[in-house]
N, C-alpha and C positions, 0 to 999 in steps of 0.2 A: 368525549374526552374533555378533561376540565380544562382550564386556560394554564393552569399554571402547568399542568404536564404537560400538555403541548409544547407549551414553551420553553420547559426541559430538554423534550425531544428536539425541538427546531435546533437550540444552541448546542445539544449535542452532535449533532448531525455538521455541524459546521457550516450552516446556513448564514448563521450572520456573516463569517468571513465571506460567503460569495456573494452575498448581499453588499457586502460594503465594496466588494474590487467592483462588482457591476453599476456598483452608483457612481463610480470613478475614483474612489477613494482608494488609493493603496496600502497594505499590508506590508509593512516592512518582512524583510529577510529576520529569522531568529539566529543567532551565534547556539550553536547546541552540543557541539563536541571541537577537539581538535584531530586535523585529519589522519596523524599520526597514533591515532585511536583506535582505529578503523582499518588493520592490515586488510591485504587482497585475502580475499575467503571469508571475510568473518561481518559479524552484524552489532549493532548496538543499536538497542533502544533509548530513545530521548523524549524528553515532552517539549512540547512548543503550544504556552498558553497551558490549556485542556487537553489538548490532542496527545495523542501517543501516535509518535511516529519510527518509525524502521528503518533503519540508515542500513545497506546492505554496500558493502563495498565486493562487485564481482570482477576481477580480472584488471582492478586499477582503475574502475568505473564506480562511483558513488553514486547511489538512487535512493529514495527515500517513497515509502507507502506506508500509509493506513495500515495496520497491523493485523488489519480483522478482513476477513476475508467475505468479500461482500453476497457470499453463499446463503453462510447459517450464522454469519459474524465470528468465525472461530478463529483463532490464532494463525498465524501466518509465520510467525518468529521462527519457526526451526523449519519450514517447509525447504526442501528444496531446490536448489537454485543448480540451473544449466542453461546451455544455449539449445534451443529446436530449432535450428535454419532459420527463425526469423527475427532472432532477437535473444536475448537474456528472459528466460524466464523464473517465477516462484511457483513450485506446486504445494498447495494445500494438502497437506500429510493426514487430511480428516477424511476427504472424498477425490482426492487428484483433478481436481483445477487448478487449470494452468493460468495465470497473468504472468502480459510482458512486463515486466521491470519498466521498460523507455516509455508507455503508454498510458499501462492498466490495462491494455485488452484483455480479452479473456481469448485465449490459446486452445482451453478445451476444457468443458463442462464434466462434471462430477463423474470421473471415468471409473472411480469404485469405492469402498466402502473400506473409514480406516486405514488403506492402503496394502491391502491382502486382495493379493493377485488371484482372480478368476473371481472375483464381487461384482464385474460391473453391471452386473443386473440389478444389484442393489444400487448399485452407484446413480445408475439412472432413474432408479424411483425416489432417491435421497436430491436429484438434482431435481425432482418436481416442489421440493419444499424450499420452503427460504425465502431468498431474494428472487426474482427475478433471474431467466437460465440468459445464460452468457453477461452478465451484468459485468462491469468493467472493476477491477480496484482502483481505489483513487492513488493515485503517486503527484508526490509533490517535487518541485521546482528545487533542485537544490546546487551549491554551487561552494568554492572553494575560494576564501579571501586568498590576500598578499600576506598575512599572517598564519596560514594553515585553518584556518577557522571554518568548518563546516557551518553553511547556513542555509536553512531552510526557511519556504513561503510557503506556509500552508494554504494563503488564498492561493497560490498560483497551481494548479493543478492540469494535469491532463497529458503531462512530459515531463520526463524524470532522467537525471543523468549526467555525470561532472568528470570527466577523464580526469584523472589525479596523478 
């Protein structure tokens, strides 16, 4: 791979943000919506920087993820959102992986195909491709000023979650 696509990929990837929070250097909070935007049920995408991030507001709770689902990188925006006993999750409407909202874990690996019930045989041969199986989403650090201001850290990564 040449130098300059790599280098593409690195700052796509969001590499320099964790590069810089691990050298000590902080990322500021982004302002990216106000939180009167964002009723209970519903989503808005924002950018912060390059990133496109996914403000999901569930049950009075603001989270914010990576939009792309660290599977096959597909879309995450309309997937569905419940609770499974151990948290809030979104499932991937391409192959049914589950991430928690609060973490990014992953909940449950690619249980079928496009979302047509009795696939998941295909689902689990579609979960051998991609990323890495059980790979986590990233969700980012977000939070609510004294002025209603949703803001997000994209360096800050690994917990996601702002009662409202």
């Amino acid at each position: 791979i040449g130098r300059l696509r790599m280098l593409k990929m690195w700052r796509a990837s969001g590499a320099a943000m964790v590069a810089a929070q691990r050298a000590g250097r902080r990322m500021a909070s982004t302002k990216v919506a106000k939180v009167n935007e964002i009723p209970s049920g519903e989503r808005k995408m924002v950018k912060v920087g390059e990133q496109e991030v996914l403000l999901v507001n569930h049950e009075n709770t603001l989270y914010a993820l990576n939009p792309k689902c660290p599977h096959l990188g597909l879309s995450l925006k309309s997937g569905k959102i419940n609770d499974d006993g151990q948290g809030p999750v979104i499932t991937c409407k391409f192959h049914g992986s589950k991430f928690n909202l609060k973490t990014g874990e992953c909940a449950a690996w690619s249980q079928n195909f496009l979302g047509i019930p009795g696939t998941g045989v295909i689902g689990g041969v579609v979960g051998n491709m991609g990323g890495p199986k059980h790979s986590p989403a990233t969700v980012y650090s977000v939070e609510v000023d004294g002025e209603g201001s949703v803001m997000v850290d994209v360096a800050k990564t690994g917990q996601s979650g702002c009662k409202i």
